[in-house]
N, C-alpha and C positions, 0 to 999 in steps of 0.2 A: 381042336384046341387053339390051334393060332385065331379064327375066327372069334371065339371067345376072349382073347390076349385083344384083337383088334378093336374088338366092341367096348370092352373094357377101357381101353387105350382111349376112346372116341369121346366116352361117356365122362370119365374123368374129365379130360380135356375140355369137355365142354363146361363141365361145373366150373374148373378153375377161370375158365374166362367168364363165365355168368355172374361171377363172385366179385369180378371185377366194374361190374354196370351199377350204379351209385344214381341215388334220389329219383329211381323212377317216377314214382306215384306222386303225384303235388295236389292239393287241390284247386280242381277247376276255375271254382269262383273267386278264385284270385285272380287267377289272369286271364279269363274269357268273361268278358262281361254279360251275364247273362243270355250264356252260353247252353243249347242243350246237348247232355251224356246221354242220352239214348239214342247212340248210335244204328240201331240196327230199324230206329221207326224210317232210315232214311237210306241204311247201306243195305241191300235186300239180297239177299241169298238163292235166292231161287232161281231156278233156270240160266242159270250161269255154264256151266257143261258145257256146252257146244260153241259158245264163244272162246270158254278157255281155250278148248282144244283147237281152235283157229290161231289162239297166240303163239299154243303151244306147237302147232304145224309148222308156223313161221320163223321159230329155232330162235327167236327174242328173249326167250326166258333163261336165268341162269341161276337155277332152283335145284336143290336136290333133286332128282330123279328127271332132271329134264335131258334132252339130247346135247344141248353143249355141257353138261356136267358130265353126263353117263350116258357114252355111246348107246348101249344097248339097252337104254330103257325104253319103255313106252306109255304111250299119256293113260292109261288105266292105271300103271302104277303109283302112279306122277297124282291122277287124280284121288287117289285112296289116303295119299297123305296129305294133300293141298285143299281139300275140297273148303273146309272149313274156313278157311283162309282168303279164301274169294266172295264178294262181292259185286252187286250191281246198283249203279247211282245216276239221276241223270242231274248233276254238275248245273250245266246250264238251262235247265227244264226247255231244253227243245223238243222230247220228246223221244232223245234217244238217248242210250245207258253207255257210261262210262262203266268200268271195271277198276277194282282196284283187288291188291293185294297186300293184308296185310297179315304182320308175322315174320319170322327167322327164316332166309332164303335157304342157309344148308343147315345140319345139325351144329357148325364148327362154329356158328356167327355166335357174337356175343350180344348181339342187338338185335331187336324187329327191326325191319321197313316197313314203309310206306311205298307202295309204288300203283299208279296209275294211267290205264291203258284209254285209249280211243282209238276209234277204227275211222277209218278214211277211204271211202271208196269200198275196196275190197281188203283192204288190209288193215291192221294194228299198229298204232303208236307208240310205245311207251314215253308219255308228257310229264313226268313225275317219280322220283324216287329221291328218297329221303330216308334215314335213319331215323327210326323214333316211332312214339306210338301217337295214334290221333284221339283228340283229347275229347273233342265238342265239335256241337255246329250249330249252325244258324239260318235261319229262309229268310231273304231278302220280304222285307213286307210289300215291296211293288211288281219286284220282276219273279218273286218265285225261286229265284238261283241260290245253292246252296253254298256256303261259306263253310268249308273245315276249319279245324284250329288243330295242330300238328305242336306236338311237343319232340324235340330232337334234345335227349337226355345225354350226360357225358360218363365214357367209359374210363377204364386204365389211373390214369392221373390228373383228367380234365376233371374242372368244375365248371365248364360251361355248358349252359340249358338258354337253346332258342326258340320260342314262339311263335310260328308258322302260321300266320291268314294264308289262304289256298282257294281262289278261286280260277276255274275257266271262266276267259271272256276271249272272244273270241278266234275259239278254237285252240286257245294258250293256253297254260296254266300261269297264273301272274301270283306273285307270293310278296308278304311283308312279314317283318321275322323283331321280334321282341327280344332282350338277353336277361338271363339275371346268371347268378351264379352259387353253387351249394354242392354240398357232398353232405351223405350219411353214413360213411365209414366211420367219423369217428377222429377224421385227420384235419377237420377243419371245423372249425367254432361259428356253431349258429343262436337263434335261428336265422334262417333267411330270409323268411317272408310272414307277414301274421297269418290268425286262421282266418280272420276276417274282412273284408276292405270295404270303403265306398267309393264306387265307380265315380268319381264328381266327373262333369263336365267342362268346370274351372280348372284353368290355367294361372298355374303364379307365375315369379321371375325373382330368381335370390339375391340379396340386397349385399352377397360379399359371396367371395371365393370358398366354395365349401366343397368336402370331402362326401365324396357316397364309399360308401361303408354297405359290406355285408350282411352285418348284423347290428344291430343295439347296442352299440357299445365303444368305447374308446380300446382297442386291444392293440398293447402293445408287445408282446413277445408272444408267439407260438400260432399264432391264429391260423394259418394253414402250414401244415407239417411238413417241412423239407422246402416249403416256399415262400412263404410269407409271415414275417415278425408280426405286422398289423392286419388289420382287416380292411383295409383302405382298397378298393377298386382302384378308384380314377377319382381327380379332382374335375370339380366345373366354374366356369367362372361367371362375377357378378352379369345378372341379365337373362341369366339360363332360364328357359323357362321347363315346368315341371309340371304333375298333377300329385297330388298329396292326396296319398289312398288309406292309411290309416297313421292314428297318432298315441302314444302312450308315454307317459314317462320321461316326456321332453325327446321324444325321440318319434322321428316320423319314415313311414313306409312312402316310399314316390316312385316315381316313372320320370324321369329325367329326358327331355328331348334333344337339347340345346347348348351351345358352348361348353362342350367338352374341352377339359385341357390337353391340349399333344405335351404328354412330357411323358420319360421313362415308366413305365408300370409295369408291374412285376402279372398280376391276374392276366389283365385285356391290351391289348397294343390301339392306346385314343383312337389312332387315325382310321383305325377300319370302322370307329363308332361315334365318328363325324354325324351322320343319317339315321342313324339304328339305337332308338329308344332304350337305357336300359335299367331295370330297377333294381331299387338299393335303398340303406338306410341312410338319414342324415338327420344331425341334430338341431332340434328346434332353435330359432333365430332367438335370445335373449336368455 
């Protein structure tokens, strides 16, 4: 009876934080540019087994059923619920396969990870863990090397969603991270991004200090629930330069790179998104 009280307890629990992870699924072709989803022509499954269970001997894993979680498990168990969840890739096409895991490390998380392994000599790395699901990927047209794109979705009361490039080079994992920002509860007025865009190559530069906005629209009262009156991000200032990915209705989808303003904001705190791209809507100049 109490085992059933516990499992019950477990499963609940989990729902109630699952209920809590907002705007998973985005589409792709919005923010990978010609990006490919089939992931598995490139994350390979097979013959993973006996490397896992090298990780898994080296007590790095902190996984349901692993030995820092549960003393007394062992990797046949470990491997009966993980197996699917592992992968084999080689990153840098030298010829040897990285590992990755992806998926919810215990039943209790409210998120998948990301996380990836490399071996070194005789042992295991873990070079990589992130929150979030991997979206796309890409082959280097010269060298071969494969590029993830990593989406890292927000839980609880965040509406912040970052954009994850992921390559190893040499022997690293080196990352560049995009923002934008949305929820699908319900508590916050979208949309946030179109279904469509065009990747341009061009670069503008705004001829006056203008607002990036979450959505299409002037919103002055309720736009995020409990947080925000407006829909106002961050302002940027004359000079900014941008890329304008879709337009309708006097209103245009961009990617802002440049002279951010540092002032009070309620969403994003400017000064951490000095460097770090992020999209948003703003209204057309005229």
């Amino acid at each position: 009876m109490r085992t059933l009280l516990l499992l019950s307890f477990l499963f609940n629990f989990s729902l109630a934080w699952s209920e809590s992870i907002t705007l998973v699924d985005i589409p792709v072709h919005v923010f990978v540019n010609g990006g490919a989803t089939k992931l598995d022509s490139v994350l390979l499954q097979t013959e993973t087994k006996s490397s896992v269970k090298e990780i898994f001997d080296q007590q790095i894993l902190y996984h349901d059923y692993t030995l820092e979680v549960h003393p007394n498990s062992n990797f046949e168990t470990y491997w009966s619920v993980f197996e699917p969840r592992w992968s084999k890739v080689d990153l840098n096409n030298d010829g040897t396969f990285e590992l990755i895991m992806r998926g919810k490390n215990t039943v209790l998380d409210e998120k998948e990870y990301v996380e990836i392994y490399k071996k070194t000599d005789d042992s295991w790395e873990k070079i990589y863990s992130e929150v979030g699901r991997l979206l796309a990927y890409k082959i280097h047209p010269n060298t071969g090397k494969i590029i993830l794109y990593h989406h890292r979705y927000p839980c609880c009361n965040s509406a912040s969603h970052n954009i994850f490039t992921v390559r190893l080079l040499n022997g690293k994992i080196h990352t560049t991270s995009r923002f934008f920002v949305g929820r699908d509860t319900g508590d916050m007025i979208g949309p946030f991004f179109p279904d469509e865009v065009n990747h341009t190559s061009s670069y503008e530069k705004l001829v006056e200090m203008t607002a990036l906005r979450w959505s299409p629209s002037e919103i002055t009262e309720d736009a995020f629930t409990n947080y925000s009156e407006t829909n106002i991000i961050v302002h940027y200032s004359e000079g900014a330069l941008f890329k304008r990915l879709y337009s309708k209705d006097g209103w245009s989808f961009v990617l802002m790179y440049s002279n951010i303003v540092i002032e009070p904001a309620i969403v994003i705190n400017p000064a951490n998104f000095v460097y770090k791209p992020v999209y948003g809507w703003i209204q057309d100049e005229g």
